[in-house]
C-alpha positions in Angstrom: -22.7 4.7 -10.2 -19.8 3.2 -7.9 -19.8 2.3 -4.8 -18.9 4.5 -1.6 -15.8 3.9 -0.2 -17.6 2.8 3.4 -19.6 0.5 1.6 -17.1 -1.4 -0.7 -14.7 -1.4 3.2 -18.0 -2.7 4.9 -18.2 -5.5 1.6 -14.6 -6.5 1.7 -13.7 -6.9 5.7 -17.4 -7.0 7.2 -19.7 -5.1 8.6 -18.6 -5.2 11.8 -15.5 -5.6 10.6 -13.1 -8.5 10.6 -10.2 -6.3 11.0 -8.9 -4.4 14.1 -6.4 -1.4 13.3 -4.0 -0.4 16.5 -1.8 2.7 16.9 0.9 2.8 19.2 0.3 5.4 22.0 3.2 5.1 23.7 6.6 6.4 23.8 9.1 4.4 22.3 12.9 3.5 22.9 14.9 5.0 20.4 15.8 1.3 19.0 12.1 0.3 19.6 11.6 3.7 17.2 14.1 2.2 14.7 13.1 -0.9 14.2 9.4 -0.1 14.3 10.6 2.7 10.9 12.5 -0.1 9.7 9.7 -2.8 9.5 7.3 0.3 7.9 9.6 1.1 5.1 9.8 -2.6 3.8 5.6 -2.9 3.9 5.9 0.3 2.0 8.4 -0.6 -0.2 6.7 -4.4 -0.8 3.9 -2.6 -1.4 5.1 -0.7 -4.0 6.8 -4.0 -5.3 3.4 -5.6 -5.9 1.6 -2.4 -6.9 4.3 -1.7 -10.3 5.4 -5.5 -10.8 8.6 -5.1 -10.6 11.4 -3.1 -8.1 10.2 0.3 -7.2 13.3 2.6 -7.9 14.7 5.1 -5.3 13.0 8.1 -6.2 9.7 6.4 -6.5 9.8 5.3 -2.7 11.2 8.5 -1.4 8.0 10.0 -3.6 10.4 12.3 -6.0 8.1 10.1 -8.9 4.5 9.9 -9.5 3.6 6.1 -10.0 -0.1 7.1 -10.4 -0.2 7.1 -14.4 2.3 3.6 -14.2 -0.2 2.1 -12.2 -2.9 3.1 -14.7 -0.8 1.5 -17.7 0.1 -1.5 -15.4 -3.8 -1.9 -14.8 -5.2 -1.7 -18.4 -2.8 -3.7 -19.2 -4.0 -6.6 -16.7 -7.1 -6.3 -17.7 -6.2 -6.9 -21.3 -4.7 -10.0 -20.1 -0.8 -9.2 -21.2 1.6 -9.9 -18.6 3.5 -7.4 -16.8 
C-alpha cells in the first residue's frame, strides 16, 4: 500500500518542514495585483511546460483540455526510458 499524502510531504520537505508557505493578506495596488497575476501565470504556465515536455497550448492553460491522460502517456513513457 502507498504512502499517505502527509507522510510522503513529511519525507520530501521534513518533518518540521523545510519549507514556509506565505499568503498575502493584504490589499494590493491594482499594479501590485497585476504584476503579482502576471508572475502566477508564468509559474503555471512553466509548470505545465515541464509537466508535458513540450509548450502547453492555449486551451490547455486556460483548462478547456484535460492534460491528465497526456501526462499518463508522457509518464509510461519515461519510465520505459524513450525520450519525450
Amino acid at each position: 500500500m502507498g504512502r499517505s499524502i502527509s507522510d510522503n510531504f513529511k519525507k520530501r520537505f521534513g518533518d518540521p518542514e523545510r519549507i514556509e508557505i506565505k499568503f498575502e493578506t493584504g490589499k494590493l495596488s491594482p499594479s501590485d495585483e497585476a504584476y503579482r497575476d502576471e508572475k502566477t501565470t508564468a509559474a503555471y504556465v512553466d509548470i505545465l511546460r515541464n509537466l508535458l515536455g513540450r509548450e502547453p497550448t492555449h486551451e490547455e492553460i486556460v483548462g478547456k483540455v484535460d492534460i491528465s491522460k497526456k501526462l499518463l502517456i508522457a509518464k509510461r513513457k519515461v519510465a520505459k526510458g524513450k525520450v519525450i
